[in-house]
N, C-alpha and C positions, 0 to 999 in steps of 0.2 A: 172694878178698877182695872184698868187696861196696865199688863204688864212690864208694857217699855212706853214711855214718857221724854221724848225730847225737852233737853233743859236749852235756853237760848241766851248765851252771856251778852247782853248789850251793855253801852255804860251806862245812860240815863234814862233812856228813850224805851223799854219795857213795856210800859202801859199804852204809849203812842201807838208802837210796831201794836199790840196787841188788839186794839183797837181799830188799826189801819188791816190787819190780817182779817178780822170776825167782817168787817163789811165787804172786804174783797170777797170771802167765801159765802157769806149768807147763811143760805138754810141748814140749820145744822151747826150754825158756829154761835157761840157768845162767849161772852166773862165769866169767871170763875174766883173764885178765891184772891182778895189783895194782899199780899203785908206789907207792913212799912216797917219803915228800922224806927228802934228804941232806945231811948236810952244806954248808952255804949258800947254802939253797934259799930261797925267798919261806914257805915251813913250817914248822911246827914236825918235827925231826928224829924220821923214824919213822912220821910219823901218814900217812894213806893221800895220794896225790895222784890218781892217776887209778885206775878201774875199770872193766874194761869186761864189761859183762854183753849177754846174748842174749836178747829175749825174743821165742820161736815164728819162731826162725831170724834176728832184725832186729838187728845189732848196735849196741851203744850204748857211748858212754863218756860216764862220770861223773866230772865235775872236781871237787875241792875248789878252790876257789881265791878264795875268802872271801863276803862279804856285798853287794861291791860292783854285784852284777850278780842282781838278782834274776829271779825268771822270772815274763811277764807273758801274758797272753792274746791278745799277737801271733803266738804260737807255738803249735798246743796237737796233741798226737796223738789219731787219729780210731780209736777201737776197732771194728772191723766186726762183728755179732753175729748170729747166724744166728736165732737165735729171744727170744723174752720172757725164756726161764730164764736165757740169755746174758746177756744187757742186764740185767735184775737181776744177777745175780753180779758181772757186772764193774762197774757202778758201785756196789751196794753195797759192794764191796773196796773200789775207787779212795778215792769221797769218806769212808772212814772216816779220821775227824782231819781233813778237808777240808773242802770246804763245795761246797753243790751251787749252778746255777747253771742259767739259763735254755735251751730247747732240746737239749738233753740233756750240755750240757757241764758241768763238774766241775774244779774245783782240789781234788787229792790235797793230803796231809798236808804234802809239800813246797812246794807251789806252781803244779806243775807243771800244766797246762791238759789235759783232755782232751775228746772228743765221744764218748760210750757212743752208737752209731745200728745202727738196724738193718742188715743188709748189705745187704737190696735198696734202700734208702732211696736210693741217687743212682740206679736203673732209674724210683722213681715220681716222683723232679724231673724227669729227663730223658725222661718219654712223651711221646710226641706231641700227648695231650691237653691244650690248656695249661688248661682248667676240674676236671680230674684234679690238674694241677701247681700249679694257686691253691688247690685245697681242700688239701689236703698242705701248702703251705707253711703255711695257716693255721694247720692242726692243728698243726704244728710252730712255731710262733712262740707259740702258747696256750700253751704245755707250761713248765710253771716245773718245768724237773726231770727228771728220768728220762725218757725217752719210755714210753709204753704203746703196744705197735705192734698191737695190736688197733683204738684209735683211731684211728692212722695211717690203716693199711690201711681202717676203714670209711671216711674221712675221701677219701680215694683213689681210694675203689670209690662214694663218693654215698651210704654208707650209713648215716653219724653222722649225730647228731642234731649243730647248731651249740654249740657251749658257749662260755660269754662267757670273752673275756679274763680271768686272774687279775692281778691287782694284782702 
C-alpha cells in the first residue's frame, strides 16, 4: 500500500472523473474498489460514495461528497511528458470540457488543476546557469497554454528569438 493517497472531493461525478482519468492514462491505470452509501448515509442510498482508481501505478480515491468543497488551483497534479507528442496528447484529453490556463496548466472537465510540462522541465529551472534558468522562466511565463518544448528548449539553449508577452 503506497503511503500518501490523494482523496478527490467531487459532488457526484467520482466514478465518471475516475473513469474519464484511467483512459486518459492507460497502461497502468484501472478501477479499484466502489462504495455506495447505505442506509442512513449523508447519500442517496446506492449511488457511489467513494472510488478508487490507479492511474500509471498512482492510486487515488474519489469522493462524492457533494458541492460543498469545490477544487481550486491550490492543488493541481503535474503530468511529466517525455516529448511534444506527450504534452499534446495529454492536454488535449485533460482540458477537453475544460478550459486551458496560463503556463502550461489546465482545469479538466471536473475542475480539477493540472501542469501538462515537459519531464526535463525542472533539469532546465534547476542548471547552474541562472541566464539559461531566466530565459526558460520567461519562455514559460509567455506561454498562454500548452507549453511548445521546442520553444522551451531554444529559449534554454539562447536560441529563440524573444516573443512579446500575449495578453
Amino acid at each position: 500500500m503506497q503511503k500518501i493517497q490523494p482523496n478527490l472531493w467531487f459532488d457526484t461525478q467520482a466514478e465518471e472523473a475516475a473513469r474519464f482519468y484511467v483512459e486518459v492514462f492507460g497502461e497502468g491505470s484501472g478501477i479499484g474498489v466502489i462504495t455506495r452509501y447505505g442506509p442512513d448515509t449523508p447519500g442517496p442510498e446506492g449511488t457511489v460514495m467513494t472510488v478508487d482508481f490507479q492511474l500509471r501505478g498512482q492510486w487515488f480515491t474519489g469522493i462524492n461528497g457533494g458541492p460543498q468543497f469545490p477544487f481550486t488551483e491550490a492543488v493541481s497534479f503535474a503530468v511529466n511528458c517525455a516529448d511534444q507528442a506527450e504534452i499534446d496528447y495529454f492536454w488535449d484529453r485533460l482540458v477537453e470540457g475544460g478550459e486551458p490556463g496560463p503556463c502550461g496548466w489546465l482545469k479538466d472537465r471536473y475542475g480539477l488543476s493540472w501542469q501538462v510540462v515537459p519531464a526535463d522541465w525542472y533539469d532546465m529551472l534547476e542548471d547552474p546557469d541562472p541566464e539559461k534558468v531566466r530565459r526558460v522562466t520567461q519562455a514559460m511565463l509567455a506561454t498562454q497554454g500548452k507549453f511548445d518544448l521546442a520553444q522551451l528548449r531554444a529559449a534554454f539553449d539562447g536560441t529563440a528569438q524573444p516573443q512579446p508577452r500575449r495578453a
